[in-house]
KEDREN-877138 format. One record per residue (C-alpha): residue in one letter; x, y, z. Coordinates in nm, 3 decimals. Layout:
  rest        x        y        z
     A        X        Y        Z
...
END
This chain:
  rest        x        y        z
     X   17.937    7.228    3.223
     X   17.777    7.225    3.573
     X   17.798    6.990    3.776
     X   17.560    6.848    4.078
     X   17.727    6.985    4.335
     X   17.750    7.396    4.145
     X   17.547    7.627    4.380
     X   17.493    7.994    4.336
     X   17.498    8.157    4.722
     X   17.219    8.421    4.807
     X   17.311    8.637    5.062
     X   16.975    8.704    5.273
     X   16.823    8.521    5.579
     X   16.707    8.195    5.559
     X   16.462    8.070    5.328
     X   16.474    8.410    5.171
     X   16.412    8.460    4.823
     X   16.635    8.761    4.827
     X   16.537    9.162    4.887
     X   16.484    9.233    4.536
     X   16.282    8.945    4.489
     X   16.061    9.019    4.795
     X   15.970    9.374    4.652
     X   15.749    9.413    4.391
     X   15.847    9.625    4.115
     X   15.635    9.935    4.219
     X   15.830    9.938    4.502
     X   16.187    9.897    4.375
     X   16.071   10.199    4.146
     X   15.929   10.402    4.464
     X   16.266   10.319    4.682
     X   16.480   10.415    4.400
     X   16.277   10.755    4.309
     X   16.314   10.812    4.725
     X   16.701   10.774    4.666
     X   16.710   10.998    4.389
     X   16.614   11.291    4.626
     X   16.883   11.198    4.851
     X   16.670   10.992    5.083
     X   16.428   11.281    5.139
     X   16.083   11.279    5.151
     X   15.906   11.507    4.899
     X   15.871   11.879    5.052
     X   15.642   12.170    5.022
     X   15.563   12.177    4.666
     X   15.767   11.897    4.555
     X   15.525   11.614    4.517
     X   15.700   11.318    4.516
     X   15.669   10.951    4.375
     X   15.385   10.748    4.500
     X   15.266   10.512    4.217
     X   14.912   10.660    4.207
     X   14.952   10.766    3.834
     X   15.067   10.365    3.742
     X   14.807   10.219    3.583
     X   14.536   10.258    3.305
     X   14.375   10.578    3.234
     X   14.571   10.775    3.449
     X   14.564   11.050    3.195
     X   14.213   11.085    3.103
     X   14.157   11.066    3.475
     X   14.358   11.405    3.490
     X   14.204   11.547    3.303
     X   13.877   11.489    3.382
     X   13.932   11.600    3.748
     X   14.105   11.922    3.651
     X   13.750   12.039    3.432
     X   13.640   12.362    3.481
     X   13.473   12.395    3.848
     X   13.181   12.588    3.694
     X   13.082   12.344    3.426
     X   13.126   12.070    3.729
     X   12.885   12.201    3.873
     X   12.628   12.234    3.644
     X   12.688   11.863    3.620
     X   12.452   11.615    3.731
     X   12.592   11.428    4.049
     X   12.714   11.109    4.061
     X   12.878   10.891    4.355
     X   13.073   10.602    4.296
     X   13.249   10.422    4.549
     X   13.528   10.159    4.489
     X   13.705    9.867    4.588
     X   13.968    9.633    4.496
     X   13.930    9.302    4.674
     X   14.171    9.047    4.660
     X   14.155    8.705    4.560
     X   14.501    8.475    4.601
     X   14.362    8.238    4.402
     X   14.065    7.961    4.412
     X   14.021    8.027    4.812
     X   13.912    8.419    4.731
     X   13.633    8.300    4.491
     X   13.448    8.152    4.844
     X   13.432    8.560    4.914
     X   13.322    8.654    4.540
     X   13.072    8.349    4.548
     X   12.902    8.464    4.846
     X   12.918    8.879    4.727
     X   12.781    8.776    4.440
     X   12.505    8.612    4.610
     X   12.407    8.888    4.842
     X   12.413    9.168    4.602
     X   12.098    8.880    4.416
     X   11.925    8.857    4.721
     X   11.563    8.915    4.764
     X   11.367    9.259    4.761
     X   11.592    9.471    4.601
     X   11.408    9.553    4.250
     X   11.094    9.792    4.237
     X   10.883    9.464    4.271
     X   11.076    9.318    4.513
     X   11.219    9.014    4.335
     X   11.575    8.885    4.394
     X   11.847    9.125    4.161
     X   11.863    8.982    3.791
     X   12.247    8.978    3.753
     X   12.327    9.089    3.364
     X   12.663    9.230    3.120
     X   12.758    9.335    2.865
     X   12.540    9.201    2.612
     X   12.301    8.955    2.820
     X   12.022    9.086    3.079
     X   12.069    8.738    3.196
     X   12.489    8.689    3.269
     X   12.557    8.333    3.411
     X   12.719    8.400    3.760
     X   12.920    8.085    3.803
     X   13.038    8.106    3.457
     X   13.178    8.465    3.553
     X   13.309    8.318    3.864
     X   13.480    8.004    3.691
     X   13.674    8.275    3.438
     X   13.802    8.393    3.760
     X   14.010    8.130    3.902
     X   14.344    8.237    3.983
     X   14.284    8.621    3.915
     X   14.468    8.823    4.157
     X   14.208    9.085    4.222
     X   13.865    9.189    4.136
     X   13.693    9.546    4.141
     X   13.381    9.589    4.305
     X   13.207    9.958    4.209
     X   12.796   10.134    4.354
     X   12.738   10.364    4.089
     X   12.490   10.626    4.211
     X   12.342   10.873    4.025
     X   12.115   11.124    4.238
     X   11.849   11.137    3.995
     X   11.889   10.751    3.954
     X   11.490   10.747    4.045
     X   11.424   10.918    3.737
     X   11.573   10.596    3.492
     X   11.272   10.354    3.455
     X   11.583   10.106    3.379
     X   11.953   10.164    3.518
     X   12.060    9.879    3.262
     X   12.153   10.140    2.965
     X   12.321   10.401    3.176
     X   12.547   10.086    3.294
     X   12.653    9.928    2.971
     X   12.723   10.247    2.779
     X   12.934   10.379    3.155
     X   13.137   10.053    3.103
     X   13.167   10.069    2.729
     X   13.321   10.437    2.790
     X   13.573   10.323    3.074
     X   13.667   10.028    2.830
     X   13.788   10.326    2.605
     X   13.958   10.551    2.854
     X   14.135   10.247    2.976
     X   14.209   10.049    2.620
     X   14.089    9.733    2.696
     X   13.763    9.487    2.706
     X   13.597    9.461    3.037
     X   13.458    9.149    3.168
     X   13.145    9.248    3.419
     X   12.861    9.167    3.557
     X   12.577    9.436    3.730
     X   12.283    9.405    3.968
     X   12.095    9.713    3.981
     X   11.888    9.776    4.300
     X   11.553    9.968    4.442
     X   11.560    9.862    4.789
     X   11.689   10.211    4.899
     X   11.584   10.622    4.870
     X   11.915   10.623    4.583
     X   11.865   10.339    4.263
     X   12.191   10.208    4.266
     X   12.440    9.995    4.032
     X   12.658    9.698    4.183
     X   12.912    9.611    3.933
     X   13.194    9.357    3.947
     X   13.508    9.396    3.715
     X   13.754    9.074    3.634
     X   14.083    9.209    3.728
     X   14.247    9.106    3.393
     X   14.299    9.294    3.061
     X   14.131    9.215    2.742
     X   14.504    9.031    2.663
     X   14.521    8.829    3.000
     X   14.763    9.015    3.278
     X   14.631    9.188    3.569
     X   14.410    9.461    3.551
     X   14.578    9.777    3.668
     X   14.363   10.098    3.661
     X   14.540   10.462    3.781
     X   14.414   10.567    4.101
     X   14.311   10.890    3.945
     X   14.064   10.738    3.739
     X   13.942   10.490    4.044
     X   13.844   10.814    4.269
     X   13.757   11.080    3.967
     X   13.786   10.968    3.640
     X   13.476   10.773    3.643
     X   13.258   10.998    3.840
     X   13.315   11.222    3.597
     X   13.211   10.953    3.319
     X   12.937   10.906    3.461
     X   12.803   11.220    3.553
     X   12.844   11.319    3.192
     X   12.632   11.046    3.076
     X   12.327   11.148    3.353
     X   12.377   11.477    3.207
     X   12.335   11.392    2.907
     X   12.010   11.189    2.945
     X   11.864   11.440    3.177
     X   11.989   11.747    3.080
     X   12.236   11.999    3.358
     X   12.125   12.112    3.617
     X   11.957   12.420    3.578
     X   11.986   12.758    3.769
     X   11.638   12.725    3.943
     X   11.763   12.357    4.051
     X   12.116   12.470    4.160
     X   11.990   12.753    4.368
     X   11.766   12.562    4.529
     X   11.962   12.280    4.628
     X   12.211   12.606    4.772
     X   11.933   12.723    4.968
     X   11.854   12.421    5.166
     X   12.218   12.342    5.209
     X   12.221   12.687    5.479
     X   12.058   12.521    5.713
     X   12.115   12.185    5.758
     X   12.318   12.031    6.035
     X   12.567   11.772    5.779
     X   12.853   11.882    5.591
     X   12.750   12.062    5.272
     X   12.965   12.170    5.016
     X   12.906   12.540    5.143
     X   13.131   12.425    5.436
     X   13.377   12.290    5.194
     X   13.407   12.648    5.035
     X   13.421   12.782    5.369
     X   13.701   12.551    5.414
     X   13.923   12.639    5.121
     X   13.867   13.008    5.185
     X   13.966   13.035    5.558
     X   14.343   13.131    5.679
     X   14.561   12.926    5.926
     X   14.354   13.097    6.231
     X   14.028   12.946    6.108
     X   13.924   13.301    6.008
     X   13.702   13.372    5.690
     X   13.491   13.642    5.554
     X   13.148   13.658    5.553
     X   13.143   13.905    5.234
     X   13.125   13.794    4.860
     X   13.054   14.014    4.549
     X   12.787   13.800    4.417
     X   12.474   13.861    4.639
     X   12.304   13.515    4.559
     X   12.663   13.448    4.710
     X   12.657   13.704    4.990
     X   12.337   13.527    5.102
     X   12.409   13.194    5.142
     X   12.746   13.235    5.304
     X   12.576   13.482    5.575
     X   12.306   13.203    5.598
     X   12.509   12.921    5.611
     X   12.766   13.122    5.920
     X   12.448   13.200    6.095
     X   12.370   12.841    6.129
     X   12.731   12.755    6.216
     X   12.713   12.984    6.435
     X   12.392   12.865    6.612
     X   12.538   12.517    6.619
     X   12.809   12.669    6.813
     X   13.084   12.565    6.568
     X   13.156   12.911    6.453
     X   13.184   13.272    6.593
     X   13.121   13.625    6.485
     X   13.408   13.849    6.530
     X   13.268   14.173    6.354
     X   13.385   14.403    6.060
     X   13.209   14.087    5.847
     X   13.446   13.797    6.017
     X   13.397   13.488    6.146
     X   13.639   13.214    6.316
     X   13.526   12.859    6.218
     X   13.577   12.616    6.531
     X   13.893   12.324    6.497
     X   13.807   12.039    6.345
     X   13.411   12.216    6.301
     X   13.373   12.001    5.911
     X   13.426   11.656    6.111
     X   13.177   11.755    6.342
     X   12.887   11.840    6.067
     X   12.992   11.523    5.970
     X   12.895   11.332    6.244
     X   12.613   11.534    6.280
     X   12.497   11.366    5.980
     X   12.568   11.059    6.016
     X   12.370   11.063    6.333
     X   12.116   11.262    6.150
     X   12.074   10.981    5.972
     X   12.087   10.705    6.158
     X   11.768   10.865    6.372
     X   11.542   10.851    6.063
     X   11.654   10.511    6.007
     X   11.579   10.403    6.312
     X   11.229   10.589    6.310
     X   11.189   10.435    5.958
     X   11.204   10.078    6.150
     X   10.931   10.153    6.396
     X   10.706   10.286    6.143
     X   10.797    9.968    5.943
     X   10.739    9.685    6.166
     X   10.415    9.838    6.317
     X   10.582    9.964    6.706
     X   10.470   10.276    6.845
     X   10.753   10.416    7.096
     X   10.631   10.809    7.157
     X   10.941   11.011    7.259
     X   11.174   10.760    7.122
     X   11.484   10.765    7.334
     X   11.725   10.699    7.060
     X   12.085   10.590    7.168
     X   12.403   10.538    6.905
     X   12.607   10.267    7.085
     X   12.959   10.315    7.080
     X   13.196    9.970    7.092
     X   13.456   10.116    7.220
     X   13.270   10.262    7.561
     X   12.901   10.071    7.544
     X   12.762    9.831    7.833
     X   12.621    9.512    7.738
     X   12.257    9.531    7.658
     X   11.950    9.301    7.642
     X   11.677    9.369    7.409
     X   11.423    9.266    7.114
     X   11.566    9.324    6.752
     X   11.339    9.604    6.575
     X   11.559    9.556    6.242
     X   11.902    9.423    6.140
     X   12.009    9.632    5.761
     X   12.330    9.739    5.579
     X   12.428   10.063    5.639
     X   12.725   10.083    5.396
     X   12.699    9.820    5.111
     X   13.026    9.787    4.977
     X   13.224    9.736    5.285
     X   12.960    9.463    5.369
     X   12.849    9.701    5.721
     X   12.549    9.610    5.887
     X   12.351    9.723    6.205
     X   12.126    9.611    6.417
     X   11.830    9.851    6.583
     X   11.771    9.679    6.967
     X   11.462    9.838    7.183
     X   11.618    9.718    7.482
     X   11.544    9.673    7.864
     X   11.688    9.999    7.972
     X   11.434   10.178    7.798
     X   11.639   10.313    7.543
     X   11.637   10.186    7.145
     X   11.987   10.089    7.066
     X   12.181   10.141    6.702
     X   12.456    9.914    6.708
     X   12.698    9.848    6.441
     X   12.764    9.489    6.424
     X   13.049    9.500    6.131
     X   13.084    9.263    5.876
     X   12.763    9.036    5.783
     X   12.880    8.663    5.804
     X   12.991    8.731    6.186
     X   12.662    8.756    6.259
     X   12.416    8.456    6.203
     X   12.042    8.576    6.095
     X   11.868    8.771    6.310
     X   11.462    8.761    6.318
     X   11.331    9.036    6.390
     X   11.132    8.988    6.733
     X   11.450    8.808    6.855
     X   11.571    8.873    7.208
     X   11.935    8.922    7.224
     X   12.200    9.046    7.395
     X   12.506    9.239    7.262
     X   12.868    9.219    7.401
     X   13.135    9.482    7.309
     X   13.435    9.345    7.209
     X   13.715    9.400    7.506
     X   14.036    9.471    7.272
     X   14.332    9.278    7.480
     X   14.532    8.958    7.429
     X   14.353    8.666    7.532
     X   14.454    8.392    7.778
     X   14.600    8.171    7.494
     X   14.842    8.487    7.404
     X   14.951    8.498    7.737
     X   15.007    8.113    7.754
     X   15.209    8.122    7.439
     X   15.440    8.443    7.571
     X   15.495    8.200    7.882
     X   15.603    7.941    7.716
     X   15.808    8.071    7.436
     X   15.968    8.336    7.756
     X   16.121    7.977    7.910
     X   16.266    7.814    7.562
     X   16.440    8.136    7.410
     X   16.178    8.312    7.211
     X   16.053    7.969    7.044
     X   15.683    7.812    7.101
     X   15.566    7.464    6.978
     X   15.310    7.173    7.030
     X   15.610    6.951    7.141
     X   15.760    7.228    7.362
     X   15.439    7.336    7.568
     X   15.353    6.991    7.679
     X   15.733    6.966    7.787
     X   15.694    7.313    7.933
     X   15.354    7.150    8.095
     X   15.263    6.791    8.163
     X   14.894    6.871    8.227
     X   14.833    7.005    7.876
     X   14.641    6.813    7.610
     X   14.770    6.802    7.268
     X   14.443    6.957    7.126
     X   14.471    7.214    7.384
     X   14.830    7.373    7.272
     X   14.654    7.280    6.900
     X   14.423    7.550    6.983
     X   14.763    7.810    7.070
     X   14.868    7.730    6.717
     X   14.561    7.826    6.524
     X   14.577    8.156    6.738
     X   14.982    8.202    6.613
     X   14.892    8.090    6.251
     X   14.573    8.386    6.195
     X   14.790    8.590    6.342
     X   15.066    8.520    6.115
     X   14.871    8.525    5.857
     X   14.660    8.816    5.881
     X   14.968    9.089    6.030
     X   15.265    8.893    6.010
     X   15.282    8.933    6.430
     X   15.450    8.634    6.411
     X   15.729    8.380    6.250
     X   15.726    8.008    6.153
     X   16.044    7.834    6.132
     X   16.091    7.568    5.878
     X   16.096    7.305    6.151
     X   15.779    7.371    6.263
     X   15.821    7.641    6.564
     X   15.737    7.962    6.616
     X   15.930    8.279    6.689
     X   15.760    8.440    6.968
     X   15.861    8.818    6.985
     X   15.938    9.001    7.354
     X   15.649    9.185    7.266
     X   15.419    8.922    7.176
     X   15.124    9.052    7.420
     X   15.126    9.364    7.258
     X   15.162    9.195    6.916
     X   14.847    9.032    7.009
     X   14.642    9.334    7.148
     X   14.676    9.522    6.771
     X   14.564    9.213    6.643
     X   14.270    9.206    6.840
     X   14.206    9.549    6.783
     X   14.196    9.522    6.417
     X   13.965    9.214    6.422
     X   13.776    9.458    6.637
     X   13.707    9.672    6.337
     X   13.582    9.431    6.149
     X   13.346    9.275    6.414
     X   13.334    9.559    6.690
     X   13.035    9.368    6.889
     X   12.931    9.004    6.965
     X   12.526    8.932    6.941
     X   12.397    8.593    7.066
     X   12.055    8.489    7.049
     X   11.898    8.439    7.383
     X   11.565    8.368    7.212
     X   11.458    8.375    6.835
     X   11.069    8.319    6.999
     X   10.936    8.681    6.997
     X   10.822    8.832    7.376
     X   10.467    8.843    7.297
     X   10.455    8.409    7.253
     X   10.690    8.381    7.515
     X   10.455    8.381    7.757
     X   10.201    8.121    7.675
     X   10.484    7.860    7.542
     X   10.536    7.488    7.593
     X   10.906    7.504    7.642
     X   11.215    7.666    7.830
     X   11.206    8.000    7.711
     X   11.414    8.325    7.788
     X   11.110    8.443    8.005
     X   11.191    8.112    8.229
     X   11.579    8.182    8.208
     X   11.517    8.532    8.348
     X   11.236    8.405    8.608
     X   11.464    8.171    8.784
     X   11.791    8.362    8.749
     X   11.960    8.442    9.084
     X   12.068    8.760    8.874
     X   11.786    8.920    8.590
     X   11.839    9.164    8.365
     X   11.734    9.529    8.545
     X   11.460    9.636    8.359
     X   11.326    9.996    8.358
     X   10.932   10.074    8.372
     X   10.948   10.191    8.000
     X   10.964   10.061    7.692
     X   11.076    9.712    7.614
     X   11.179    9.695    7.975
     X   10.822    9.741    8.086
     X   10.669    9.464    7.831
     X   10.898    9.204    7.980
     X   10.777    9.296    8.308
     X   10.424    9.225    8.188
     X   10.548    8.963    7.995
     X   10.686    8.799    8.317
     X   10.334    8.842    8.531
     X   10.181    8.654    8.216
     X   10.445    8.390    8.230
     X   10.444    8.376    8.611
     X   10.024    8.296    8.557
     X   10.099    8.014    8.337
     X   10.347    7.813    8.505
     X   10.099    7.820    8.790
     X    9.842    7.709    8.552
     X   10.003    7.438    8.422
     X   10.104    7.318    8.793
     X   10.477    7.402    8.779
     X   10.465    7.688    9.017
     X   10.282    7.784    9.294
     X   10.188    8.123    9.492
     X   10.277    8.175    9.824
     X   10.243    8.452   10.016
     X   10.218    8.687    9.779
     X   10.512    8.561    9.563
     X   10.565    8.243    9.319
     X   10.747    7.948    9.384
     X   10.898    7.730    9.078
     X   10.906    7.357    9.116
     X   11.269    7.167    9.120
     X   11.408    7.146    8.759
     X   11.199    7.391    8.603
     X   11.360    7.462    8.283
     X   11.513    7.085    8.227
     X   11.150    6.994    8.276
     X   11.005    7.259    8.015
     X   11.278    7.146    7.788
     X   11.204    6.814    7.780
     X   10.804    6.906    7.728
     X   10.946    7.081    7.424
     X   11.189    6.829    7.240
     X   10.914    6.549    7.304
     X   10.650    6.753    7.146
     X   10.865    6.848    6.821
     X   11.070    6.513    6.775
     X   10.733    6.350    6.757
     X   10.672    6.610    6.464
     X   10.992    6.526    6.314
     X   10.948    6.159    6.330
     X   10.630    6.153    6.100
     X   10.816    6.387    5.903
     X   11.134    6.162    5.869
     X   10.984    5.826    5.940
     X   11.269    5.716    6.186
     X   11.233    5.652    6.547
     X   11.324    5.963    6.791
     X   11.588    5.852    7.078
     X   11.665    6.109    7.370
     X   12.004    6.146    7.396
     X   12.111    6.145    7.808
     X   12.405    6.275    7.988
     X   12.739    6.008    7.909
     X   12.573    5.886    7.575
     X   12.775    5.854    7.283
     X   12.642    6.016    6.956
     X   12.681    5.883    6.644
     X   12.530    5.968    6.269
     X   12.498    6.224    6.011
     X   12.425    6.574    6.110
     X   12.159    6.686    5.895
     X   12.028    7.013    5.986
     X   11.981    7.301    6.328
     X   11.661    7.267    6.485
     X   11.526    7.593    6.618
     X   11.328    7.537    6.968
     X   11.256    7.826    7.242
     X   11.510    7.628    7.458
     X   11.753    7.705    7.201
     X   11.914    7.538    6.853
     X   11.947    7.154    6.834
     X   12.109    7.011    6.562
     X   11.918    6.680    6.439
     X   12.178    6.355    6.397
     X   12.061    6.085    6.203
     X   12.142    5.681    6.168
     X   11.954    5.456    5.921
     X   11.651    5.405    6.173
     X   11.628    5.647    6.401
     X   11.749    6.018    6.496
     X   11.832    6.227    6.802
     X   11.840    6.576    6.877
     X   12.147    6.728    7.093
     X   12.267    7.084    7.160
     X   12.382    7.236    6.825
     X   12.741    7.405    6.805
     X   12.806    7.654    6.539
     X   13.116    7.436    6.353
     X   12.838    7.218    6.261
     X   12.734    7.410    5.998
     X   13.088    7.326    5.820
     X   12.993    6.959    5.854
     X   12.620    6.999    5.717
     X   12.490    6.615    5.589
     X   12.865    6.465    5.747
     X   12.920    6.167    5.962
     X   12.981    6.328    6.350
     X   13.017    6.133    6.684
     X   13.048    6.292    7.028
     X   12.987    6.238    7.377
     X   12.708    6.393    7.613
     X   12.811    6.572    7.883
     X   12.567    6.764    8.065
     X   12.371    7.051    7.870
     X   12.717    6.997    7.601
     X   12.850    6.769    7.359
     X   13.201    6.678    7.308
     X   13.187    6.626    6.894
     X   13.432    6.417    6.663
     X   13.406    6.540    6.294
     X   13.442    6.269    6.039
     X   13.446    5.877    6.030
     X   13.606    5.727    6.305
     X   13.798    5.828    6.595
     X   14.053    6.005    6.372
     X   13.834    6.259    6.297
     X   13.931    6.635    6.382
     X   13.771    6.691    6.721
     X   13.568    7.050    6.742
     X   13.499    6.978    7.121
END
């Protein structure tokens, strides 16, 4: 009989939960298959164990890739990309809420209506309801079905269900999902989201084999079916452009298979349809300078020549998107000087957004297209879509590459922790440092906890410390550059007022900002850089107009407190506005005035965003701060200092401070 005092010991580090334990049971399996071969890894035609065949419908998904290539071909095409996002529990739905949102957004059926979200049996599904059946799922799968001759369906809905009902087959189990189809692009496209749990409860596990085949091949039987193959006239003449294009084609991927370890292949086949597009498709290699004629019917293919094409394309593309954008919003640029910025090497720029778009949907990638002061139009990818806040287009902003090193609060906390043995706290840095504020080494924390929770960089004791590697700088530069990846630029707003009203405005605008700066942005005497000069003559004629500057000598002089004054024009002009509106009484809030009230909403002025604060009889406006938005209709208080505002989040002074 046991007793209180019976204990079983674990042997392990602390707070361990053992090795076995730790390791899921894929793993165990893959570390004990590893042993079985001694330890080595799998060589030269001894593929070894990697858990990609675990899962449902691994087999059909073998044999469905290993089809005849001939037949494949004939096949209509089909691309389907896939993901498997992860949930850990209620906090992942805030993710799926908001995916599910966007792919429902405006303008992207034929009419231009927000998507209609439907399933299985309803063209109407209930997203929240699909959401709620979610709660505590591990995982979700998130699929674009493609078809290339998707524009020929009138309605993608039927294609969808009976693609789903198949995989429910091939995998032996109901599906819960939900589909948006959209129009907004060149290629109709599916969106479908897949609970990650079987018809019987447990998680969802599909074989990677039928994730990255399997279900292409589904679905390119069912387009096949509805439209019919391909036909010889259609094949041939899809072979024909491929010769000369300047992207990868699957030519090149022939080309690939068929050339030895020198990068050698021959330029001869029996078939002279064959014969004809190989010679083709070498002669335009060869003019692109990524491959070589040797003679006797040889060429050599240049290293690395397929990645190449393939950034070929992709720039190929992102030109016509970015002429698409001009065309679109009405600007004539002749001789566009197109630029691709690159994150990693790019200066900062200053310009007016032409466009901000997605440029790869499922990985939630966007861009932005800037025609900017140096005369050049910019494509920048900004990375994921809710770093960025909404940007107008007309908006003047400038764009900051992200500098991948540990910041000073890395540096601090590798100080610190380098003094008390490895170990970092709140209670040990203001030891370490009298001058320091609590909510100051509160700030080193949150930078050790994302950073423990996102790579593991770091280690919390159970008392509350932190283990703080030798190597914690470097530890902290990865991190960086992997939240890099996800947002490789920074874009703030300078002005969400377009040029072209800049100049005749009642309030501090960017024009003003750049008048009165001791440094400007250079412009060049082209493109956007030459509007803003003109912009700047029109501006300069106003202020003297309206008596705040004056012309001397051949050159303008701005009166004392230009911009403050122009600011203030502004605010009066819109809080009266907002008082009829609301009803209440507008007070101006002054330098060393406490704030106090319910934040209700961001105010958007030329002299930038406000963020209105409202009592029971009156309201103020004060610089807005981007954690307000958290805090939207909250009680806030806060203290004004200068252009800032020191501000207190919740009901009295034990509120979390966000200054």
């Amino acid at each position: 009989m046991p007793v209180d005092d019976d204990f079983e010991p674990r042997l392990g580090r602390l707070r361990s939960q053992g090795q076995a334990r730790g390791k899921s049971f894929v793993g165990q399996v893959m570390k004990a298959a590893n042993l079985a071969r001694g330890g080595r890894a799998a060589g030269p035609g001894r593929r070894g164990f990697t858990g990609a065949r675990i899962g449902r419908g691994s087999g059909v998904g073998r044999v469905l890739a290993s089809r005849d290539g001939f037949a494949a071909f004939r096949q209509r095409r089909v691309i389907i990309k896939s993901r498997i996002v992860r949930l850990d529990g209620a906090k992942g739905l805030n993710p799926a809420r908001a995916h599910l949102r966007y792919i429902q957004r405006d303008g992207v059926t034929r009419e231009g209506d927000p998507g209609r979200l439907y399933g299985a049996e309803e063209d109407k599904a209930d997203g929240r309801a699909f959401l709620d059946r979610q709660s505590g799922d591990r995982h979700q799968f998130r699929f674009i079905v493609s078809a290339e001759d998707g524009a020929d369906y009138e309605d993608l809905k039927p294609l969808t269900r009976r693609l789903m009902a198949q995989m429910e087959q091939d995998l032996g189990t109901n599906l819960d999902w939900v589909a948006v189809d959209h129009f907004n692009t060149g290629h109709p496209h599916t969106h479908i989201i897949v609970r990650g749990k079987d018809e019987t409860g447990k998680d969802l596990i599909i074989a990677r084999e039928y994730l990255t085949q399997g279900m292409r091949e589904r679905a390119a039987e069912l387009v096949s079916l509805d439209l019919g193959p391909r036909t010889d006239v259609e094949i041939a003449d899809r072979l024909r452009a491929e010769t000369g294009q300047e992207r990868l084609t699957s030519l090149d991927r022939r080309l690939t298979r068929e050339m030895d370890e020198a990068g050698i292949v021959a330029a001869v086949d029996r078939a002279p349809f064959q014969q004809a597009l190989r010679a083709g498709r070498l002669q335009t290699l060869g003019r692109l300078g990524l491959a070589q004629e040797l003679g006797g019917g040889c060429w050599r293919l240049e290293p690395g020549f397929d990645e190449t094409l393939k950034r070929m394309g992709e720039r190929g593309d992102i030109i016509r998107t970015m002429q698409r954008a001009f065309t679109a919003h009405g600007i004539e640029r002749p001789g566009l000087d197109a630029a691709i910025a690159d994150p990693a090497s790019m200066t900062p720029l200053v310009g007016q957004v032409v466009e901000r778009g997605l440029s790869d949907e499922l990985n939630d990638r966007h861009y932005v297209i800037v025609d900017a002061t140096d005369g050049q139009v910019h494509y920048v990818d900004i990375g994921r879509g809710e770093a960025t806040d909404a940007l107008p287009a007309g908006a003047v902003v400038r764009i900051t590459p992200k500098r991948i090193e540990a910041r000073a609060v890395d540096h601090t906390v590798a100080a610190v922790a380098e003094a008390h043995g490895g170990r970092y706290s709140i209670d040990i840095h203001l030891r370490h440092d009298p001058s320091a504020t609590e909510p100051y080494a509160e700030t080193h924390v949150r930078r050790l906890e994302a950073m423990r929770k996102l790579t593991g960089a770091v280690e919390r004791e159970p008392d509350g410390r932190w283990v703080v590697a030798p190597d914690h700088l470097a530890r902290a530069a990865a991190f960086e550059e992997e939240q890099v990846r996800a947002t490789p630029v920074i874009v703030d707003t300078l002005s969400s007022l377009p040029l072209d009203r800049q100049a005749g405005h009642d309030g501090a605008t960017w024009l003003d900002r750049e008048l009165v700066s001791a440094q400007p942005e250079p412009l060049r005497d082209t493109g956007f850089g030459a509007e803003v000069s003109a912009a700047k003559a029109l501006r300069q004629r106003w202020l003297v107009d309206q008596d705040l500057a004056e012309e001397e000598q051949g050159r303008v002089v701005y009166c004392a407190n230009l911009l403050n004054r122009l600011r203030q024009r502004e605010l009066s002009r819109v809080a009266g506005k907002l008082s009829d509106e609301l009803g209440l009484t507008y007070v101006e809030t002054r330098s060393g005035d406490r704030v106090d009230g319910v934040y209700r909403r961001p105010v958007e002025l030329a002299s930038g965003r406000y963020a209105l604060v409202e009592k029971s009889r009156e309201f103020t406006l004060v610089p807005w701060r981007p954690v307000l938005d958290r805090h939207l209709d909250q009680s806030v208080s806060g203290v004004m200092k200068g252009d800032g505002i020191n501000w207190r989040i919740g009901r009295g002074r034990g509120g979390p401070s966000v200054s």
